[in-house]
N, C-alpha and C positions, 0 to 999 in steps of 0.2 A: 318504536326506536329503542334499541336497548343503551341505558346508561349506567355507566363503568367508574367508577372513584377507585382512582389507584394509589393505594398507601404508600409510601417507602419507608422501607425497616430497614436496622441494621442486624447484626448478624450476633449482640446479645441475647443474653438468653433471660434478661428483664429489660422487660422495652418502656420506654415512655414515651406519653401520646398527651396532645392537647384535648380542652376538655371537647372539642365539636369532636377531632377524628374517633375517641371514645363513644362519644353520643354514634355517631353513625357505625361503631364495629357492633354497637350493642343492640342496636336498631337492627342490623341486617339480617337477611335470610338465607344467602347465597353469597359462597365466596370464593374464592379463585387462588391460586399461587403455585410453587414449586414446593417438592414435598421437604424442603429445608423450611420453608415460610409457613406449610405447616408445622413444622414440628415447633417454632419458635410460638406460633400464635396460638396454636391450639385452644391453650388456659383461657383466652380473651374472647373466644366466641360464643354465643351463645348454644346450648345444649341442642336443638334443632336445628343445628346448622349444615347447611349445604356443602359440601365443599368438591370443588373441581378441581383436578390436578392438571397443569400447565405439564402436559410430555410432548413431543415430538410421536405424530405431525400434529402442529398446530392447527390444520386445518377441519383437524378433532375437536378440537379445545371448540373451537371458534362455531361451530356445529352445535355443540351443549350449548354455549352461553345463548343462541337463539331462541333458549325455552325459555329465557326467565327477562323480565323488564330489568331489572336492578342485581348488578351485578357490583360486591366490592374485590378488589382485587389487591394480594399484597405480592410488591418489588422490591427485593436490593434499592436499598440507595435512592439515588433520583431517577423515577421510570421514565419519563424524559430523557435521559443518555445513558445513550446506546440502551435503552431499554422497553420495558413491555408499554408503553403506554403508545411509543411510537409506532409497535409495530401494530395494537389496535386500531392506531391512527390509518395505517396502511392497510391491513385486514379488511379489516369492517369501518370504511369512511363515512358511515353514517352514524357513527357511537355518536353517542355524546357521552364523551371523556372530560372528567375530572381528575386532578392530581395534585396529591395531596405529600409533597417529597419528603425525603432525608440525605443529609450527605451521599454523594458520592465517592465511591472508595478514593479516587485519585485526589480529591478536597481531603479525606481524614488524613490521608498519609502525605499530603502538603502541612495540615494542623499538625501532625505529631512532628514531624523537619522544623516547625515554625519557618515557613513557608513561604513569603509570597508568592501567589501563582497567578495575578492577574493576568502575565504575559504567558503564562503555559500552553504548547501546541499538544494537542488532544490527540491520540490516537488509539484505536483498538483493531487488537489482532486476535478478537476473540472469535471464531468461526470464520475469520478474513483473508485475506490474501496478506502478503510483505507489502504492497503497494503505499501505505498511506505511512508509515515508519519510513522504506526508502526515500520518499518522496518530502519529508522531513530533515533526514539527515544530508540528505544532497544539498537543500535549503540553507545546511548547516542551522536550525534553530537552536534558541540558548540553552531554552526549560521544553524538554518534552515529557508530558505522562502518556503509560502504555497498560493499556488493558490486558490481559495473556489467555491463554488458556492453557490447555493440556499438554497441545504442541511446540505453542511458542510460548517456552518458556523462558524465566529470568535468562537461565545458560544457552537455552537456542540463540535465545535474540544477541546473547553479549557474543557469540560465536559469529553469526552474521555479521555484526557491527567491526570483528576485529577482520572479519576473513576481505572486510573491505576499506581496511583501514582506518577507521572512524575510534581511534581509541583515544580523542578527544574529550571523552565524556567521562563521569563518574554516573554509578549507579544507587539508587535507595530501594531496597524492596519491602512491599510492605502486605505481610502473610494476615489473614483472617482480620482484620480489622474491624473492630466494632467485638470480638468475641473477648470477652475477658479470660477465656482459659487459655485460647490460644495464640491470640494475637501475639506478632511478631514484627518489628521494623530494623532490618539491616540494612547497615550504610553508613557513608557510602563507600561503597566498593569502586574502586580504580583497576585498569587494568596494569599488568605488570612489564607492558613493552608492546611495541607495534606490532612484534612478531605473534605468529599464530601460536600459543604455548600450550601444554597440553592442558586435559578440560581441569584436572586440581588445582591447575595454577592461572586460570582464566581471571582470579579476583585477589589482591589481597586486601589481609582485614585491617581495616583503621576504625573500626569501630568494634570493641568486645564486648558490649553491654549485652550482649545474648549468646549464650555457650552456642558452640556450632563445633561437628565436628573437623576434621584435619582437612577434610577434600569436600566440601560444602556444595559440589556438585557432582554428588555422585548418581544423580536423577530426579525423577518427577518427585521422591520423597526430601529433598531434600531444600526443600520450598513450598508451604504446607497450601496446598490451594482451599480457596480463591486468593489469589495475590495479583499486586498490581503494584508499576514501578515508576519510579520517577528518574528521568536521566538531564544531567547540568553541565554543560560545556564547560571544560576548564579549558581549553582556548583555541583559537580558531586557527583553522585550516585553510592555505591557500585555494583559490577556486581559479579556474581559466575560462579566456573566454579567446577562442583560438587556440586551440592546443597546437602544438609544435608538434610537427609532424616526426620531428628526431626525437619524440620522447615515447611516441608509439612503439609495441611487439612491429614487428614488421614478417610478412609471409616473404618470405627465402633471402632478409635481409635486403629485398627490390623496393628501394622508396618509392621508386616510381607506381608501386601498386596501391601508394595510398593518396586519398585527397587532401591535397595540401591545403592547410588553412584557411585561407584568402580566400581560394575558390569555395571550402566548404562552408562558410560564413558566408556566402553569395548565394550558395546553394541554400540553404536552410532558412534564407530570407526569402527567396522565390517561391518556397515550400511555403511560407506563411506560418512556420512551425510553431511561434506563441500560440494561434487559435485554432490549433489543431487541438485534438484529444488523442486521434491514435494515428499513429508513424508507422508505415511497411518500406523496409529498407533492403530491397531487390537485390543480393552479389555486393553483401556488406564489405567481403573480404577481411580488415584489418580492426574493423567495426568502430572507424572513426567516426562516421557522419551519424550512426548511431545514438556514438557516446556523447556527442556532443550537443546531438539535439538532448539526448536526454539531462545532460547537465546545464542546459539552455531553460531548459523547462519540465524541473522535476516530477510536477503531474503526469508525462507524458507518457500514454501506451504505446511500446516500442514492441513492435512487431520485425526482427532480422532475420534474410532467408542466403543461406550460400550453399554452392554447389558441393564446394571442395571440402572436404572429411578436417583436412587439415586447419580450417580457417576455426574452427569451434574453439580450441586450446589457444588461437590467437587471443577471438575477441574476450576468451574470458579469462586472458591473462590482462587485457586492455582493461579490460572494467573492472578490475583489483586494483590495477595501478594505478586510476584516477578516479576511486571512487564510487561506481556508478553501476548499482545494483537493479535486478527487474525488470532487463532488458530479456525478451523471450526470444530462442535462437532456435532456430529451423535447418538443418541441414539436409540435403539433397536437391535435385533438380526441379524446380520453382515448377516448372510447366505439371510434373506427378507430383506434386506436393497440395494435400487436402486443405483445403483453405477455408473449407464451409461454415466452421465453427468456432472464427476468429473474428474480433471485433472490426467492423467496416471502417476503414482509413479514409483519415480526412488529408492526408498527404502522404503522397508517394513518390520514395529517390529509386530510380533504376539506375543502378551506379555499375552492372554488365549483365549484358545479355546473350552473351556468345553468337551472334548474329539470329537471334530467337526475339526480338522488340517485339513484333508485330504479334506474337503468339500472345508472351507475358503481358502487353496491354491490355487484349481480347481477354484476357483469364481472369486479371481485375478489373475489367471495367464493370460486371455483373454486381461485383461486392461494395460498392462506391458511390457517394451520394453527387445530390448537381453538382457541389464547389468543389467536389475535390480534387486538389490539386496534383500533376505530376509533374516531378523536373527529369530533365538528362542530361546529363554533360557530355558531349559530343565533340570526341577529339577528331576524329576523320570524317570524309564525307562521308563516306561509307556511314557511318553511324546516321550521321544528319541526314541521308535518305531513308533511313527506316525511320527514324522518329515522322519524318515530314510523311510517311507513306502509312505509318498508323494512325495521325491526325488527319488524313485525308479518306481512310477506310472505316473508321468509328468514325466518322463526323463530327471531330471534335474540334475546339476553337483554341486556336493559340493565345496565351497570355504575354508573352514574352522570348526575345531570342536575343539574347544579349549575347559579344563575342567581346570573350577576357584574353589578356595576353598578360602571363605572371612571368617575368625574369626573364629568362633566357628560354622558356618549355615554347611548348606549341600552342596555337592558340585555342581557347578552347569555347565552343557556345553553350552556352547556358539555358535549355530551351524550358521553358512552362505552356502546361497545354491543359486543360480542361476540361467537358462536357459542353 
């Protein structure tokens, strides 16, 4: 069994260590890190030392350490978040992993704020997707810290935030921390209006303690990496829950092409939409039933597919106007549309089919586990025969057929059907 003691350093360039983590750098024979963690530790190891460099692929890395019983290793911060101890944890589930922490950058730069961060929503978008930040801001949380990298940086992420209206927040960034030559903490930066302004004027300064120049995002230079940022609501935003159909984009200005609240709310409870994970949304159209599960339930993998060229510029004028980022959009005809490489749905709205039901059921049923659920809302019979003529062809079991009558419309059923 190979066992792993993982240090966390920070990013000066005189480290101090208690007297055991000493005793064991000085004791070792074999040691591990990124070639920043050497250059920091070098001085501290002993003259016959081992040393393995942490690159890409890991599954190199992970190869070497099988020569040796005793492996120490040095991390950033706490290797425990979002770091290398977890991922030996998941590697090689037979370490036995010690860890032996330091601040994490998102704790130093809550201590230099004076800070409390007990209630802080964590996220990192370092090698990640938008996912776990959308899924945040939707929540509307107070205090979030964000991990970045190369791409998403300070000015990507504050670009996102405004491109969906989230300029609720103020921002703190906080450059190389732990380095005494170059550390850096600015903030907090606010933005300067809902509107999308250009990238010079994404921020202004209310804090000058650190010269910067004129247009402070003129790129990746302009925010010294490693940095990580902390965002603080300065006040909150309305949220809905039933969106009003007269506030949606509308395709050719025909209300009638979108689902009216009442029944969409009927619908996304038939869907079981809380304990779903991923939503496939059949002939989204106006990309209501979309937006709303996904502001229903900001974890949600939203998966939207429409035929017509035109509805793209709808839905994504829709999820500007109420927020609602991460939704993935599909356009062309569902039935030639590759589907192999998309996360398997635990609910599914077929909201049109152009008289194609029976196909597009057959298409997803392959991709779909036992519970998952499907709804249709069935204004004609015509509809309600093909839905009844694909549950009778897959041999599937009906959940429910509830029949709604809203206002003055037609009336409309509400069919769930299952495996």
């Amino acid at each position: 069994m190979i066992r792993c003691t993982v240090i966390g350093i920070s990013d000066a360039r005189e480290q101090w260590f208690e007297p055991r983590t000493l005793d064991i750098i000085r004791t070792g024979k074999v040691f591990s890190g990124g070639k920043r963690h050497h250059e920091i530790m070098h001085d501290f190891l002993p003259e016959d030392a081992v040393w393995i460099d942490i690159t890409v692929p890991l599954s190199n890395v992970f190869e070497q350490y099988k020569e040796y019983e005793d492996i120490v290793i040095f991390a950033s911060g706490d290797p425990l978040f979002f770091g290398f101890a977890s991922t030996i944890q998941r590697e090689v589930p037979d370490c036995n992993v010690k860890v032996l922490p330091y601040f994490n950058s998102l704790q130093m730069l809550a201590h230099r704020m004076c800070l409390p961060y007990q209630d802080m929503h964590v996220v990192s978008l370092t090698g990640r997707p938008w996912d776990k930040l959308d899924e945040a801001l939707i929540n509307g949380e107070s205090l979030i810290g964000c991990l970045t990298d190369k791409n998403k940086t300070p000015e990507a992420i504050w670009q996102r935030m405004l491109e969906y209206g989230y300029d609720n927040y103020d921002m703190t960034v906080g450059e190389c921390l732990g380095n005494e030559e170059k550390e850096r903490v600015t903030g907090p930066l606010t933005p300067e209006g809902g509107s999308h302004p250009e990238t010079e004027k994404w921020f202004k300064r209310e804090c000058e303690d650190v010269p910067r120049t004129d247009a402070p995002f003129g790129g990746w230079g302009a925010f010294l990496s490693p940095n990580c940022i902390i965002l603080r609501k300065t006040h909150d935003k309305p949220r809905h829950f039933g969106i009003p159909e007269s506030e949606f984009e509308l395709l050719d200005g025909r209300a009638k092409m979108i689902t009216k609240a009442p029944i969409r709310l009927v619908t996304l409870s038939a869907l079981d939409i809380v304990n779903a994970r991923t939503f496939w949304d059949i002939g989204f159209c106006t990309g209501s039933v979309s937006i709303e599960a996904k502001m229903l339930c900001p974890r949600l993998h939203v998966e939207s597919f429409e035929i017509r060229p035109e509805c793209e510029a709808i839905i994504n004028k829709n999820m500007r106007r109420f927020g609602v980022p991460g939704i993935n959009i599909h356009i062309g005809d569902f039935l030639h549309t590759d589907i192999s490489s998309l996360p398997s749905p635990d609910a599914v709205f077929i909201g049109g089919h152009g008289g194609k039901l029976v196909e597009i059921v057959g298409k997803v049923l392959p991709h779909t586990g036992e519970n998952t659920r499907f709804v249709i809302n069935s204004v004609s019979s015509n509809s309600r025969d093909l839905v009844y003529e694909s549950i009778k062809k897959f041999n599937l079991r009906i959940i429910s057929d509830n029949r709604v009558v809203l206002d003055e419309h037609n009336p409309i059923n509400i069919i769930t059907f299952a495996r």
